[in-house]
C-alpha positions as CSV (number, residue, x, y, z in Angstrom):
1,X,-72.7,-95.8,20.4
2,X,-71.2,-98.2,22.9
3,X,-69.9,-96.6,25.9
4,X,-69.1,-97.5,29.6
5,X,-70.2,-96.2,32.5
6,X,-67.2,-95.4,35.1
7,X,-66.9,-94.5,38.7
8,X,-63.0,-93.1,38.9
9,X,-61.0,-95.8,37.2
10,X,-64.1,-98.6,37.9
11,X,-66.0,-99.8,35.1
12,X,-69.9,-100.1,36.4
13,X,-71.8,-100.9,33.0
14,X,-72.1,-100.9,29.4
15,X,-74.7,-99.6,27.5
16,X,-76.1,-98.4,24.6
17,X,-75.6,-94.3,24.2
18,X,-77.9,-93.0,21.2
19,X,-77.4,-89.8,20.2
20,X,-80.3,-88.2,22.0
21,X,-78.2,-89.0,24.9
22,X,-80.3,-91.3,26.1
23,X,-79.5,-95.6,27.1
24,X,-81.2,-97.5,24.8
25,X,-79.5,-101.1,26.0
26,X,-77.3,-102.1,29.1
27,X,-75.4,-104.5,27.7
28,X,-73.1,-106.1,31.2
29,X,-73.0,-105.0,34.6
30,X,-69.0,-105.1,36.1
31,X,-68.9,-103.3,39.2
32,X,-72.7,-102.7,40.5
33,X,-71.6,-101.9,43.5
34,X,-69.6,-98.5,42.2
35,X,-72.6,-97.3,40.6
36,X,-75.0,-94.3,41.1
37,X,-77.6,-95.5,44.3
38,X,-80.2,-95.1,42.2
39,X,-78.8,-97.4,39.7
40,X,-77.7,-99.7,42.2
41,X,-81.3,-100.3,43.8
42,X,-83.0,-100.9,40.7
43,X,-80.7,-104.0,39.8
44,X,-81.5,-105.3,43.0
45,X,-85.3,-104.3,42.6
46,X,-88.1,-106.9,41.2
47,X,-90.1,-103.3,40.8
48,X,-88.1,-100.9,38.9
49,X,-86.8,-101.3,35.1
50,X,-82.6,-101.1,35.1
51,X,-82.8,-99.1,32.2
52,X,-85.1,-96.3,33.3
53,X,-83.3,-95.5,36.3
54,X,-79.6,-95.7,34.1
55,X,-82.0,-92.7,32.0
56,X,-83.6,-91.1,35.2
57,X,-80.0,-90.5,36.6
58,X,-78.2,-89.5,33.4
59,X,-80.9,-87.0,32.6
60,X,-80.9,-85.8,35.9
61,X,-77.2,-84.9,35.6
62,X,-78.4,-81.9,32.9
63,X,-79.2,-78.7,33.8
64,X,-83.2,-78.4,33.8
65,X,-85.5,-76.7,31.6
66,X,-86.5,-74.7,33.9
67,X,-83.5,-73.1,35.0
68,X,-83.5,-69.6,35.1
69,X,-82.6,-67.8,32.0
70,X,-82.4,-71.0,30.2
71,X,-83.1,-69.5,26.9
72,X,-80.3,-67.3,26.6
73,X,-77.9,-70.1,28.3
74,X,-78.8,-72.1,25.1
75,X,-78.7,-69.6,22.1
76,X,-75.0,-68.7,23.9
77,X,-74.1,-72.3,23.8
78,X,-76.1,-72.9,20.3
79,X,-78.1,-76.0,21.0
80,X,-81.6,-76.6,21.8
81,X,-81.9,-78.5,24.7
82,X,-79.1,-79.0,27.6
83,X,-79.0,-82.7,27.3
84,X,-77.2,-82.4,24.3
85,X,-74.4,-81.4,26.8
86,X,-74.2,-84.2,28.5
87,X,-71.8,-86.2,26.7
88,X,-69.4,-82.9,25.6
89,X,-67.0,-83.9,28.8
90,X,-67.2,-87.3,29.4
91,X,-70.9,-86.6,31.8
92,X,-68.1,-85.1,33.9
93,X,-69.7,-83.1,37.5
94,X,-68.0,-81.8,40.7
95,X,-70.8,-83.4,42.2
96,X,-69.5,-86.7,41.5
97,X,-67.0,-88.9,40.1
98,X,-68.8,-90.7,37.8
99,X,-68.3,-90.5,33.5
100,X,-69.1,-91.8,30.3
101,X,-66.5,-92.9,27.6
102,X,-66.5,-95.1,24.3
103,X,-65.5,-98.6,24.7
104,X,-62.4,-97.9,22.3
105,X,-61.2,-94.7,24.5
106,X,-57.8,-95.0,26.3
107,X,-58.4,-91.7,28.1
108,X,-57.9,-91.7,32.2
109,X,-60.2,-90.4,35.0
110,X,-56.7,-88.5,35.8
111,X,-56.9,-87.0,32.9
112,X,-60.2,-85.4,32.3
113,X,-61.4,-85.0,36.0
114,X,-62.4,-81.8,36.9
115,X,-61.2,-81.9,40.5
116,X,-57.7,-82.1,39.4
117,X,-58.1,-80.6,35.9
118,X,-58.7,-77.0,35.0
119,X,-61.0,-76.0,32.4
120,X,-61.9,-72.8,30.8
121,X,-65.2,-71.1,32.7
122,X,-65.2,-66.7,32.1
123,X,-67.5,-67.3,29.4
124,X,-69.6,-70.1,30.5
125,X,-70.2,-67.9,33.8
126,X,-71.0,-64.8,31.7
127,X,-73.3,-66.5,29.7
128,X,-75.1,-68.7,33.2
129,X,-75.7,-65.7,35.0
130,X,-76.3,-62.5,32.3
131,X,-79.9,-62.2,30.1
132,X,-78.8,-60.5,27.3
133,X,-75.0,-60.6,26.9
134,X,-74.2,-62.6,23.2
135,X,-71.6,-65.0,24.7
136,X,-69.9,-67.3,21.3
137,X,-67.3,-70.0,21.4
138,X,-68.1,-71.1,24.9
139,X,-65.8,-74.4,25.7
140,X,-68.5,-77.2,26.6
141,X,-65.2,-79.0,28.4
142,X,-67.0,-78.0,31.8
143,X,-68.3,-78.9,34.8
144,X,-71.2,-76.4,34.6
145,X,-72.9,-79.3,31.6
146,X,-73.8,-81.3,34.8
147,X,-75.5,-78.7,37.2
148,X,-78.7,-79.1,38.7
149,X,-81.4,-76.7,40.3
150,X,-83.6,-73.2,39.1
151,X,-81.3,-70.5,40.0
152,X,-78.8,-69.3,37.3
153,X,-74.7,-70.9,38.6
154,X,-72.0,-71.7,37.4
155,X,-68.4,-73.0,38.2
156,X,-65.4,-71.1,38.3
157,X,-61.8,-71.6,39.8
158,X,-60.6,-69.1,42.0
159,X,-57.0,-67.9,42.8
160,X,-56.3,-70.3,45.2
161,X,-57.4,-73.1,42.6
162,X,-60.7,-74.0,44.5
163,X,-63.6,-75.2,42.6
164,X,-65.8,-72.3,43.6
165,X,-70.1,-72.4,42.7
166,X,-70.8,-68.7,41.3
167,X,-75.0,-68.3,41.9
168,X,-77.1,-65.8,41.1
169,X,-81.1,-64.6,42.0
170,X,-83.8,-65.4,40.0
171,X,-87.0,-64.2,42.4
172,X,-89.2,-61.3,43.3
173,X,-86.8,-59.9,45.6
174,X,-83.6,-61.1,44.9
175,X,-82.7,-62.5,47.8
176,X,-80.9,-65.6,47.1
177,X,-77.0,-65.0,47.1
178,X,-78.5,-62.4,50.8
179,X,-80.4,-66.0,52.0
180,X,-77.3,-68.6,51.4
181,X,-74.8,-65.7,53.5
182,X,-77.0,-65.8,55.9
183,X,-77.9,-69.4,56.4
184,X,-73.7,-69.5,56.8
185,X,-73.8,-66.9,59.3
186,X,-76.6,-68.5,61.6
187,X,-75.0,-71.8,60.7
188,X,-71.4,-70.3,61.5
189,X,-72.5,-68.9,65.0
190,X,-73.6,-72.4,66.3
191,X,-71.0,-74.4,64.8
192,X,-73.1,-75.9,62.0
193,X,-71.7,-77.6,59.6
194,X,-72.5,-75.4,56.4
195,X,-71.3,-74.9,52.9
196,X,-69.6,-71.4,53.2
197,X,-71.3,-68.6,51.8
198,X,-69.7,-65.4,50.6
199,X,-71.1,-62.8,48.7
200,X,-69.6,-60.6,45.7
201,X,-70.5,-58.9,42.8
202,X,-70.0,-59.9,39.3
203,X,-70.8,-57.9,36.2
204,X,-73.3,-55.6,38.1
205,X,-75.0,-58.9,39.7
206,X,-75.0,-60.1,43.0
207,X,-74.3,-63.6,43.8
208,X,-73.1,-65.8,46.4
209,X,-70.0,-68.2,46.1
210,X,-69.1,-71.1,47.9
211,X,-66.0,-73.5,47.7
212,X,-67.1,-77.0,46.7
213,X,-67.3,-79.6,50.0
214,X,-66.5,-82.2,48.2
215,X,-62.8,-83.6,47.3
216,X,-61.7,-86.0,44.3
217,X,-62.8,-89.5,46.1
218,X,-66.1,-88.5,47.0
219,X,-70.0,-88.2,45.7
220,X,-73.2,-86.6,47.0
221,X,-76.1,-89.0,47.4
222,X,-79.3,-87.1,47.6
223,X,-82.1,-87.7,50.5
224,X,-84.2,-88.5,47.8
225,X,-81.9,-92.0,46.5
226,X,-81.2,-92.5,50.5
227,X,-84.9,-92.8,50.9
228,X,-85.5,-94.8,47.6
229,X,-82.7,-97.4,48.3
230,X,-84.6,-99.4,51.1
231,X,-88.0,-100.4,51.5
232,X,-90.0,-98.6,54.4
233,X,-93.4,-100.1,56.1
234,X,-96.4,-98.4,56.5
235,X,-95.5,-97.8,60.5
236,X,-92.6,-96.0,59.4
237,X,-92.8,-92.0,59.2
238,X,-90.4,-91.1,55.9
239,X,-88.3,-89.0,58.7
240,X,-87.8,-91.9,60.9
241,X,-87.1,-94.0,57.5
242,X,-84.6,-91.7,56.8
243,X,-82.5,-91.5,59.9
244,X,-82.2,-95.4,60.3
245,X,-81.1,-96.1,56.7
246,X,-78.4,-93.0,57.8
247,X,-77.8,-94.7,61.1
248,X,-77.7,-98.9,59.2
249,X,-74.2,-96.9,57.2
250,X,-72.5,-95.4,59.9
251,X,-73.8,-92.4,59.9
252,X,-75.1,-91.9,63.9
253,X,-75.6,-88.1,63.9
254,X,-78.8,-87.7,61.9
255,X,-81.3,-86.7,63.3
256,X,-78.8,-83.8,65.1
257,X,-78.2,-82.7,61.2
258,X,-81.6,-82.9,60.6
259,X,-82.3,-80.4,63.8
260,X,-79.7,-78.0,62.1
261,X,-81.5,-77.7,58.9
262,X,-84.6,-77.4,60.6
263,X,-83.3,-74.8,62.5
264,X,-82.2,-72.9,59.7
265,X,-85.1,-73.2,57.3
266,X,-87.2,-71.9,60.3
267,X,-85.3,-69.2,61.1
268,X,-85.3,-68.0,57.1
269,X,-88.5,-69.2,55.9
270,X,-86.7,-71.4,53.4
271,X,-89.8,-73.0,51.8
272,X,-87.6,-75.5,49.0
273,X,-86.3,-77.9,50.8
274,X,-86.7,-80.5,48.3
275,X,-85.0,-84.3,48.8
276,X,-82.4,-83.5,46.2
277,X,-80.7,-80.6,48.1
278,X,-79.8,-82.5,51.5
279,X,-78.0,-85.9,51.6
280,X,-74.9,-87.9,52.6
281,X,-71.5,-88.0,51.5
282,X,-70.2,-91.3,50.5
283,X,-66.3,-92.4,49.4
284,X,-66.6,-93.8,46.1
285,X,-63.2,-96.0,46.5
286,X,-64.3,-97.5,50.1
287,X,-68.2,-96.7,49.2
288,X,-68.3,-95.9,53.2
289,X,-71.2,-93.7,53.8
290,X,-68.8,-90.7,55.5
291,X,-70.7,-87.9,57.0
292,X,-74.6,-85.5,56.1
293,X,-73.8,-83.3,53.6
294,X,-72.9,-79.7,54.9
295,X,-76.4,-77.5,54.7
296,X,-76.3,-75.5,51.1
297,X,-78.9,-74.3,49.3
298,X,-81.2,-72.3,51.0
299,X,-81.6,-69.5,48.4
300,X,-85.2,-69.4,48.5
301,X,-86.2,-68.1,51.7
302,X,-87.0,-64.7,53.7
303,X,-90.3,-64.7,51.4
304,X,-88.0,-63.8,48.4
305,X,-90.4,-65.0,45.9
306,X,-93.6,-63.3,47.4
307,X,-94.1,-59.8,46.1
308,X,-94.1,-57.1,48.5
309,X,-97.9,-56.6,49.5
310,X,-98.0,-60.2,51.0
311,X,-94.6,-60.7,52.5
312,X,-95.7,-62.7,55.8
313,X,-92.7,-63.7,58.5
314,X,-95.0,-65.7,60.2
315,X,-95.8,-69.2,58.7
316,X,-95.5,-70.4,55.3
317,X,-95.3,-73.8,53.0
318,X,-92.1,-76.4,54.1
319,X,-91.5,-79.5,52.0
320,X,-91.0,-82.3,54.5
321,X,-89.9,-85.3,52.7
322,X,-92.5,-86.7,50.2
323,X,-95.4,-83.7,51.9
324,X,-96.1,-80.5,52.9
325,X,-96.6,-79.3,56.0
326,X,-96.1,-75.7,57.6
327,X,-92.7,-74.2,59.3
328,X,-94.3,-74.7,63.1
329,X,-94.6,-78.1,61.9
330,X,-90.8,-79.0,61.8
331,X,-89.8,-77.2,65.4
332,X,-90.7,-80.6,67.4
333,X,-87.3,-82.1,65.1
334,X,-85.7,-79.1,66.3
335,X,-83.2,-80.2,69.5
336,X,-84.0,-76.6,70.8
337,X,-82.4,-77.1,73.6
338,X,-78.8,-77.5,72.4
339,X,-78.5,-74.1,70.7
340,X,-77.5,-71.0,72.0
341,X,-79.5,-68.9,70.4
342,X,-78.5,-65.4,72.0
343,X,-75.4,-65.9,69.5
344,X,-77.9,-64.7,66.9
345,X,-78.5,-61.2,68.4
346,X,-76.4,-59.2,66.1
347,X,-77.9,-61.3,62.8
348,X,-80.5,-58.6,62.8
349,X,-78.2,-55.6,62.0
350,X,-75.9,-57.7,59.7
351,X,-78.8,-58.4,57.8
352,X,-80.1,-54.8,57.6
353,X,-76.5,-53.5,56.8
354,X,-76.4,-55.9,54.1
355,X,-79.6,-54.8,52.7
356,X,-78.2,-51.4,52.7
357,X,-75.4,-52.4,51.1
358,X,-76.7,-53.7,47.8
359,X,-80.2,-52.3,47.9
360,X,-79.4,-50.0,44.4
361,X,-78.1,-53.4,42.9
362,X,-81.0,-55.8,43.8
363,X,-84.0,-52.8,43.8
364,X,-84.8,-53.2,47.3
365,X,-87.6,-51.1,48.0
366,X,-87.1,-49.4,51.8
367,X,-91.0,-51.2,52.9
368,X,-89.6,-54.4,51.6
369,X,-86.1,-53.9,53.5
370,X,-87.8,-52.9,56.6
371,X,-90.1,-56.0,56.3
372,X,-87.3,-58.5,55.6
373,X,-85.3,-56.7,58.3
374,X,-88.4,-57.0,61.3
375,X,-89.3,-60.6,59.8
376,X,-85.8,-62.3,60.5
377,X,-86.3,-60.4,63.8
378,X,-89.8,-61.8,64.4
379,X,-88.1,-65.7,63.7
380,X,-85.4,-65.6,66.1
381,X,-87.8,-63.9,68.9
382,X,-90.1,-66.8,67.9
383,X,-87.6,-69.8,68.3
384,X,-86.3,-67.9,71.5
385,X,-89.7,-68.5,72.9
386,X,-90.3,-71.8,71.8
387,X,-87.1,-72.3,73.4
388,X,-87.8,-70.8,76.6
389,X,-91.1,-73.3,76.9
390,X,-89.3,-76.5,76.4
């Protein structure tokens, strides 16, 4: 099937869509410029075949394999893998403005675009975040085709008609929607940009929900296409790599968005922050590189996926660009001393009243609360003293 790749109303490509959903052929480039980064540094790459990074990024747009109760997401939806998905709205995200259509199609980005246009999600949230309910005759006219990442989400539209990401838990403890309200809290205290995190209960689960950041003219680029779009030398460190391509578009505060994250993932022991869950925010009319994404996605800390004998506050595992190194590793990219940190005093309560609060829904165990509770503790006494010496 011939179909065209579009940004908005832009025409980027034509290719070859075979029913795998995979490009087989790129038949004529229009508007390179509009297309995904990725896309757009392999055409102008001796190194890298067009046509597997049009399939690295189209694939990429389905949810994984590994997602969290993957199995039962697909016997609800009754198909075998979720890349037959791709192609039931048009490739459509809230991620991005990108689609897919036919040559032949006379349909309009205005049309179909989920920023602007509602679409049916009770059943496709039942079925994301429940294990056993039978969900039938979910509409695949969704956003929730194109969404990445482990833990179980989904898209709804609230009251107020916001685009809202419903997420659930997936680990040992439970603690995902508990780590994303407070990575808003920390981030809220010392006026860090953050995607807001509430927390809620849905069908006997707890989950966190957070408004989408994004509007109807813009895209998030991942870290991981910032980082691939430019050639770095061997005297470059990937951090420094990073913060000059930022810096080449505009985009001056870096390495102080950088020092936020940092802060944050050292003060919960997040231990996934992978390339693809940080970035920029770029204007796909303009294509103006406007601003580092907001911090989201910090589900996976406060040793949530240790089990309870050998929960440890002290160090642990950090990805750091393409390595690993430990959390003490990333305080030196930490601009300690522009933080108040005393604003983070009464964190420690608000965590253990939270903890309280849903401790019969997640299963907390009282030694595992208590741990959690003294282990936030023991991070913000530990950044105060790093503080204190520099």
């Amino acid at each position: 099937m011939k179909v065209i790749l579009m940004n908005q109303n832009t025409k980027v490509l034509s290719g070859e869509l075979e029913s795998d959903n995979s490009f087989s052929k790129i038949y004529e480039y229009y508007n390179i410029d509009y297309a995904p980064l990725k896309i757009h540094t392999a055409y102008y790459s001796k190194s890298i075949s067009n046509l597997k990074a049009i399939n690295s990024w189209f694939s990429e747009r389905s949810i994984p394999l590994w997602r969290d109760n993957i199995d039962n997401l697909l016997r609800n939806l009754n198909i075998f893998s979720p890349k037959e998905l791709l192609d039931k709205a048009y490739g459509l995200s809230l991620s991005d403005q990108y689609w897919i259509k036919r040559k032949e199609d006379k349909i309009l980005w205005k049309d179909i675009n989920f920023f602007d246009n509602d679409f049916k999600y009770k059943k496709y949230l039942m079925a994301s975040l429940k294990y056993s309910n039978e969900v039938s005759n979910i509409d695949k006219m969704s956003p929730n085709n194109t969404t990445d990442g482990m833990v179980k989400k989904a898209w709804m539209i609230d009251k107020n008609n916001n685009r809202v990401l419903v997420k659930g838990a997936y680990s040992e403890a439970h603690f995902e929607p508990i780590s994303e309200y407070m990575a808003s809290l920390i981030c809220n205290r010392l006026n860090i940009s953050n995607c807001d995190y509430t927390l809620d209960i849905i069908d006997d689960e707890l989950v966190c929900k957070c408004n989408n950041f994004l509007n109807k003219d813009e895209e998030i680029i991942t870290a991981f296409d910032v980082l691939g779009s430019e050639h770095k030398d061997n005297n470059t460190s990937y951090y420094n790599h990073y913060i000059n391509i930022l810096n080449k578009h505009g985009i001056m505060d870096a390495k102080d968005k950088l020092s936020d994250m940092y802060l944050v993932d050292y003060l919960l022991m997040n231990t996934d922050r992978h390339m693809k869950n940080y970035g920029i925010i770029r204007n796909v009319k303009t294509l103006k590189w406007e601003r580092v994404t907001p911090i989201f996605d910090t589900g996976n800390s406060m040793q949530s996926d240790v089990i309870e004998p050998f929960v440890d506050f002290y160090n642990d595992r950090y990805k750091f660009f393409y390595s690993r190194r430990t959390l003490n590793d990333i305080l030196k990219y930490i601009n300690i001393s522009k933080y108040d940190l005393s604003l983070l005093d009464d964190l420690v309560d608000e965590l253990n009243n939270i903890l309280d609060k849903y401790s019969d829904i997640i299963k907390l165990s009282d030694i595992r609360k208590n741990k959690t509770v003294e282990g936030f503790k023991l991070r913000i006494d530990m950044l105060k003293k790093y503080q204190s010496l520099n």
